[in-house]
C-alpha positions in Angstrom: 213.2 -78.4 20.2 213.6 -75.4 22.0 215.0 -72.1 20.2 216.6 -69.5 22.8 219.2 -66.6 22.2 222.8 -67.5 22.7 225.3 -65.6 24.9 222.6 -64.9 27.1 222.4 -65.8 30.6 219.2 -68.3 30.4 216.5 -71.1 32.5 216.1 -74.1 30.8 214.1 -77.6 31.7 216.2 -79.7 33.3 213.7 -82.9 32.2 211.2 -83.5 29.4 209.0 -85.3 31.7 208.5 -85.4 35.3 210.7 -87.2 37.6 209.3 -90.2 38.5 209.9 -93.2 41.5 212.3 -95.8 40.4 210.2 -97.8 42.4 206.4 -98.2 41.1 207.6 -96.0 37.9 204.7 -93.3 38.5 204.9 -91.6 41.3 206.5 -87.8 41.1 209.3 -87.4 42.5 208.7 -83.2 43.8 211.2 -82.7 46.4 215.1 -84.0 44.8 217.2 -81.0 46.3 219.8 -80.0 44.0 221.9 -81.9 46.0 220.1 -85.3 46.1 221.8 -88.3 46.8 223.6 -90.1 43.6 223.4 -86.7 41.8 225.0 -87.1 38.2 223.8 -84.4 35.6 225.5 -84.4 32.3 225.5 -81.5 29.7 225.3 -83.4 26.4 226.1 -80.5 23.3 226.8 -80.5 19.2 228.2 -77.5 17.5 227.1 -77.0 14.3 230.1 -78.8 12.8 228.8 -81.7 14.5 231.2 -81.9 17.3 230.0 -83.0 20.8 230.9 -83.0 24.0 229.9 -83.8 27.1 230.3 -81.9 30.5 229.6 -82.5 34.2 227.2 -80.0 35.6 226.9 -79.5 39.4 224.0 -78.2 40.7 223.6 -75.5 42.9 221.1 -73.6 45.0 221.6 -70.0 44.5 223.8 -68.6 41.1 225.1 -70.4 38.7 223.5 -73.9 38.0 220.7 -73.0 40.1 218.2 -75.9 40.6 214.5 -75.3 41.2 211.6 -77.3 41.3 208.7 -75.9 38.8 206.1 -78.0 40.0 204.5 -81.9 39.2 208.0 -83.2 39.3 209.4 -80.1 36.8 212.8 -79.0 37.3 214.7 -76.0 35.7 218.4 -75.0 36.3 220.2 -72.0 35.1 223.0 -71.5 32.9 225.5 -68.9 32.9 226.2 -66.5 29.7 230.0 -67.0 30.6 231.9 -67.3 33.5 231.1 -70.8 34.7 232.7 -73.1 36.5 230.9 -75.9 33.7 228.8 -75.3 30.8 228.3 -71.1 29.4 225.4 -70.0 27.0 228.3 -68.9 24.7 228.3 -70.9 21.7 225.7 -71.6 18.7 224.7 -75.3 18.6 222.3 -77.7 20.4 222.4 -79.3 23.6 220.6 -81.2 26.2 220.8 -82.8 29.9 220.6 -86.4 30.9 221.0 -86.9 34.8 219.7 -89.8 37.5 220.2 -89.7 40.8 219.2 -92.4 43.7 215.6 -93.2 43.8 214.6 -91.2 40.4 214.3 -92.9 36.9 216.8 -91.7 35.1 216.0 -88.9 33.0 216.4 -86.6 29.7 215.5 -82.9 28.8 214.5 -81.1 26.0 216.7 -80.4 23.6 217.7 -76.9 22.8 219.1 -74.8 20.0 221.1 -71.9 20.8 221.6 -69.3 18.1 221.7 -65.3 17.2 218.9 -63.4 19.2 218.1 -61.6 15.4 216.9 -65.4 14.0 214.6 -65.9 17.1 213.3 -62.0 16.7 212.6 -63.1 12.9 211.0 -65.9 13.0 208.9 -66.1 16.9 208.7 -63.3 18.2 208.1 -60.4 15.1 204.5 -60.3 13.9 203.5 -62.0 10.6 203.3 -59.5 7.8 200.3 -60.5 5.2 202.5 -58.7 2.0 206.1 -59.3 3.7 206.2 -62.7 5.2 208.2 -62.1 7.9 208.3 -58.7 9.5 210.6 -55.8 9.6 211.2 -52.6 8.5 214.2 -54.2 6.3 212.1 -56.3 4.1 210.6 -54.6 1.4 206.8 -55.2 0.5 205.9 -58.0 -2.1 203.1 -56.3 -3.8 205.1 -56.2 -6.9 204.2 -53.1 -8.7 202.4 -51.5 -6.0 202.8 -48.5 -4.2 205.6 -49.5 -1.7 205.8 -53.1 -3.7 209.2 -53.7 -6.1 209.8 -53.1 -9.3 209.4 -55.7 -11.8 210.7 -55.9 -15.5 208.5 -56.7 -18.3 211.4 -57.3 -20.7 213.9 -59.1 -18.1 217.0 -58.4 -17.7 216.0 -55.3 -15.6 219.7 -53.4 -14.5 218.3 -50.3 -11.7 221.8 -48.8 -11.4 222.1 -48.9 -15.0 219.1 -47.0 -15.5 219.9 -44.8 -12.9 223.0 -44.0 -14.1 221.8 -43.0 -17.5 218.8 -41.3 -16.4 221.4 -39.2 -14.2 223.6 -38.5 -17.1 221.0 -37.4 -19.3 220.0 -34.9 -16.4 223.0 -33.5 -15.8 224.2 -33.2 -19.7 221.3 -30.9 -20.6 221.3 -28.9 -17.8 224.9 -28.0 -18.7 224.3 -27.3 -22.0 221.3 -25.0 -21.1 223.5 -23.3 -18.7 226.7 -22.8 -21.1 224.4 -21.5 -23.3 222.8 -19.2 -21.0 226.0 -18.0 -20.0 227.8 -17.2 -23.2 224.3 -15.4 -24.2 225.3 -13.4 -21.2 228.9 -12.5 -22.6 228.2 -11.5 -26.1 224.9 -9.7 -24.6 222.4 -11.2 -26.6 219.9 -11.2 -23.6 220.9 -8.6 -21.7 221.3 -11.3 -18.5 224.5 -10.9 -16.1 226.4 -13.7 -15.9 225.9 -13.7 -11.9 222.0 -13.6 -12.5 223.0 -17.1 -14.8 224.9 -18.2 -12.2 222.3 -17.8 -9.3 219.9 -19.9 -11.3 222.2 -23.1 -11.2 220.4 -25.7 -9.4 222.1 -27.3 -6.0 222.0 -30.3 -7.4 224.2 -29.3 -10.6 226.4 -26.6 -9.2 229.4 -29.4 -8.9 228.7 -31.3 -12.0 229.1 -27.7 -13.8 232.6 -26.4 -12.2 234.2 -27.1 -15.1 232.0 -25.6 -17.3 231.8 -22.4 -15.1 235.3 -22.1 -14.9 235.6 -21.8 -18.9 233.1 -19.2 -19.1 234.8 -17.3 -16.7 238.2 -17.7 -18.8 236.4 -16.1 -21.5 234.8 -13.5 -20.0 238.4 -12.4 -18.9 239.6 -13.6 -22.6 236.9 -11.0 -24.0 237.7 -7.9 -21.8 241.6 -8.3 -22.7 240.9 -8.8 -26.4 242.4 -5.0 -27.2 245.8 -6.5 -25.3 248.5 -8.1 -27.0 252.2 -8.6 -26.6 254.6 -8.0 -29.9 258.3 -7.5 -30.3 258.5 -4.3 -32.5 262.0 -5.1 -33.6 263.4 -2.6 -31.7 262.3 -1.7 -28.4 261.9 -5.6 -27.0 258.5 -7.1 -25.9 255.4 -4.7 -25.5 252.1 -4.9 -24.9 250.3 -3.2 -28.0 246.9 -2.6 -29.0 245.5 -5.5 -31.3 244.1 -4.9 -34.1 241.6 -7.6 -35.2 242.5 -7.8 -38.1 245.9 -9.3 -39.6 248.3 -7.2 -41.8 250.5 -4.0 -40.1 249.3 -2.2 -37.0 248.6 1.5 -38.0 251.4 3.0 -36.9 253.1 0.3 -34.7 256.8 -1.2 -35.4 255.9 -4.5 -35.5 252.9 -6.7 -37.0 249.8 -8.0 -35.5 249.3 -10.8 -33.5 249.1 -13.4 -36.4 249.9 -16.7 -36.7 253.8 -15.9 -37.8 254.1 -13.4 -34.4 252.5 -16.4 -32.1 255.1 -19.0 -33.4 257.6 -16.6 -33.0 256.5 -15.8 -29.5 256.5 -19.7 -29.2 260.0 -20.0 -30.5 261.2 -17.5 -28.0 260.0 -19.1 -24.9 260.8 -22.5 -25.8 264.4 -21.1 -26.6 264.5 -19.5 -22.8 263.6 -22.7 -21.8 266.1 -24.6 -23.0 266.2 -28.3 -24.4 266.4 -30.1 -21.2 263.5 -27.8 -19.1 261.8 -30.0 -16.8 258.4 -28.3 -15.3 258.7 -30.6 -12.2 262.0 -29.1 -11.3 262.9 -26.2 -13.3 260.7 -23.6 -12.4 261.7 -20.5 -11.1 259.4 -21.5 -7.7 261.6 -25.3 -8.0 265.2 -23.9 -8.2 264.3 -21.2 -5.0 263.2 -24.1 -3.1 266.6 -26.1 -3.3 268.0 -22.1 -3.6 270.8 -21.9 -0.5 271.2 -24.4 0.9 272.3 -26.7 -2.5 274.3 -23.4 -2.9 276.2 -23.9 0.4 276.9 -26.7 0.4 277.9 -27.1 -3.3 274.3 -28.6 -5.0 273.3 -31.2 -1.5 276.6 -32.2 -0.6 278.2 -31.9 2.7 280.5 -29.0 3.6 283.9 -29.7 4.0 284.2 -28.8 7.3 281.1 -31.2 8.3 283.7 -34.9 9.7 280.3 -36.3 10.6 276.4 -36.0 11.1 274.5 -38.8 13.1 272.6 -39.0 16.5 273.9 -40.2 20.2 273.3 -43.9 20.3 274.2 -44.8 24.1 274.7 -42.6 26.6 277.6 -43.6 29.6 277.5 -39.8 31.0 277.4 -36.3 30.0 280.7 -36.5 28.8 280.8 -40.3 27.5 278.8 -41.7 25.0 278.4 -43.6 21.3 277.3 -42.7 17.5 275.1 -44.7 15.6 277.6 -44.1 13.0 281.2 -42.5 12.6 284.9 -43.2 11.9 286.0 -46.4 12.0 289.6 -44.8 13.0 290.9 -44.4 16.3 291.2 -40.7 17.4 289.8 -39.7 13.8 288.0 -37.2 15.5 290.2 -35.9 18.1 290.1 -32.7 19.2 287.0 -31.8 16.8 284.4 -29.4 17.4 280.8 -31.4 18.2 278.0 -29.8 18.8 275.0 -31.6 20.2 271.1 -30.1 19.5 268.3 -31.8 21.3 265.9 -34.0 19.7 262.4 -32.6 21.1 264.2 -28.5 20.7 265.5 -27.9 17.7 266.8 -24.3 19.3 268.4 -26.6 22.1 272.6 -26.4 20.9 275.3 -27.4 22.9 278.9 -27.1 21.9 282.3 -29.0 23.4 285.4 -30.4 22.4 286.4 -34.0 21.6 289.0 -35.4 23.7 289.2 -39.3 22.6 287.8 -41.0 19.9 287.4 -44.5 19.8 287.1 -45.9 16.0 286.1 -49.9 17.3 282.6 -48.6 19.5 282.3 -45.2 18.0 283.0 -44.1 21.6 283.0 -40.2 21.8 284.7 -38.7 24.9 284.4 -35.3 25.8 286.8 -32.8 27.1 284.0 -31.7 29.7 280.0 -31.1 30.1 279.1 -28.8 27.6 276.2 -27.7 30.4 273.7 -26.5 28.2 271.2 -29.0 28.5 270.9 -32.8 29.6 271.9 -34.6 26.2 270.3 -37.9 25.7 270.1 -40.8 23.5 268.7 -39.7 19.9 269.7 -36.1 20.0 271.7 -34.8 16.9 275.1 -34.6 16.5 277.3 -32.4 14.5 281.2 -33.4 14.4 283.1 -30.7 12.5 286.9 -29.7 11.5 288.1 -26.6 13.8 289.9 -25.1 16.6 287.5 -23.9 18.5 287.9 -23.9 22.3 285.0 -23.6 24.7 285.0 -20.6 27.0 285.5 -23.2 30.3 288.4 -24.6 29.0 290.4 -21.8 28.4 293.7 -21.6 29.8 293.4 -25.2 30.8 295.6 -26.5 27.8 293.2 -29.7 26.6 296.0 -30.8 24.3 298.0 -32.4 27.0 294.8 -33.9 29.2 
């Protein structure tokens, strides 16, 4: 058995054993020309599904199928990667020739398994590894709790991601505390240590893991410097913002209380209130209601304006004067004499305005009074059909009611 890469352009053995006289059954027969007399050369092949087939090779001298003479009655030929008027190196399986020709016993060659160039690299032509077996950078070391070797679990049952995982959790949880800690130290001053200097001294590998936490401690710094803030309604004069006393019971001096409990319920009460029952955060915000803001306003909360017959796009296109909707009025002439303006697909800024002069309900066939020459209007460009008496500048004093 031979072992050689497939889809490969290769030289095999044509015979297993030199050709010999079919007349005294020793001589060697060293001089049968690719072209010899009574040539018949079979390619004889099995997939790995255990399909065969057989095909008819025919030798040739240069190329393709190229016969030689090794030596002592040896022949080789060569086979093609693809391409070839026979037989190609292309599939994975195992094959082998049988052939005769006139004056030669017939004959049989090796036979040969084709396969991925990776197996052959594995396991003939890579270098025998004393702790790996088989070579290769991608096979890790045997030496089982060596240095380089794998790791191997006393106890069984050994889960490495697992392990990771909680080793990683652990790692990451305590720095974070150590951190938070260091940082609120930092706001109530019990160290004397800015919270930048706390912040420098993250390591790279935590910064991301502590975002969260970093972003809280920020919120209180802020928190703590507006602490002598607070907003009250003194009864009187609306909402204010009034110094806080810390502790609860009447400002000195001030209309209303403190910020207590009963004011932040209140304050609660009040918003909720300008809210209203059916507030919806996803559309009722003051950012939500700008963005539908004029338009729903125009044209009376999304709906068309009156004026607007119809809004669609050129389907066909007969001439600058003739052509379809992809939708309209099924009603002959319902657009007659309506205003249409055209705006071009690619250029929004692209308008051109005309007249309609026949409608036809059945194709959706608009006809124009004339070529609105603005632009060349096409197939897919926008159309506006609207209610009117608007009369383009070329067709004044032409009278397009009669035409």
């Amino acid at each position: 058995m031979m072992y050689l890469d497939v889809d490969t352009a290769v030289e095999v053995p044509v015979n297993i054993l030199p050709l010999t006289d079919d007349t005294d059954f020793k001589t060697r027969e060293t001089a049968i020309a690719y072209n010899a007399a009574g040539m018949d050369l079979v390619w004889n092949f099995v997939t790995p599904a255990g399909v065969i087939t057989q095909t008819a090779v025919t030798p040739t001298t240069a190329g393709d199928y190229d016969w030689t003479h090794v030596g002592d009655g040896m022949y080789k030929i060569e086979i093609p990667a693809t391409g070839g008027a026979s037989i190609n190196n292309d599939t994975e399986g195992y094959g082998y020739f049988t052939g005769i020709c006139t004056g030669v016993l017939a004959w049989r060659s090796e036979t040969f398994c084709f396969r991925a160039s990776a197996l052959n690299d594995a396991l003939i032509e890579s270098p025998w590894s004393t702790t790996r077996g088989l070579a290769g950078t991608a096979l890790p070391n045997a030496a089982a709790d060596a240095a380089g070797g794998l790791p191997v679990s006393d106890a069984g049952g050994l889960d490495l991601d697992t392990k990771l995982a909680t080793a990683t959790s652990a790692l990451a949880t305590a720095s974070a505390l150590a951190t938070a800690q260091a940082d609120l130290d930092t706001i109530t001053g019990s160290d004397g240590v800015t919270l930048a200097t706390a912040q420098a001294n993250y390591a790279p590998a935590t910064v991301a893991a502590l975002a969260t936490v970093d972003t809280v401690v920020d919120a209180i710094q802020v928190v703590t410097d507006k602490l002598a803030t607070s907003i009250e309604d003194d009864g009187s004069s609306g909402w204010q913002f009034t110094t806080l006393a810390l502790e609860n019971g009447p400002s000195g001096g001030g209309g209303g209380g403190d910020a207590t409990a009963a004011n932040q319920s209140t304050i609660i009460t009040h918003l909720t209130d300008i809210k209203g029952a059916g507030w919806s955060s996803s559309t009722d915000t003051l950012e939500e209601i700008r963005d539908r803001g004029d338009a729903a306003w125009t044209t009376g909360a999304g709906g068309s304006p009156p004026q607007l017959l119809q809004s669609t796009t050129i389907a066909t296109l007969t001439s600058q004067t003739v052509f379809t909707l992809t939708a309209g009025s099924s009603d002959n002439d319902a657009y007659n004499n309506a205003i249409i303006v055209v705006t071009d697909q690619t250029t929004s800024t692209q308008k051109a305005v005309g007249r309609i002069k026949n409608y036809v309900g059945d194709t959706k066939t608009v006809t124009l009074t004339a070529d609105p020459g603005i632009f060349t209007m096409a197939a897919g460009d926008s159309i506006a059909i609207m209610a009117g008496t608007f009369v383009p500048p070329d067709e004044l004093g032409v009278g397009w009611l009669g035409d």
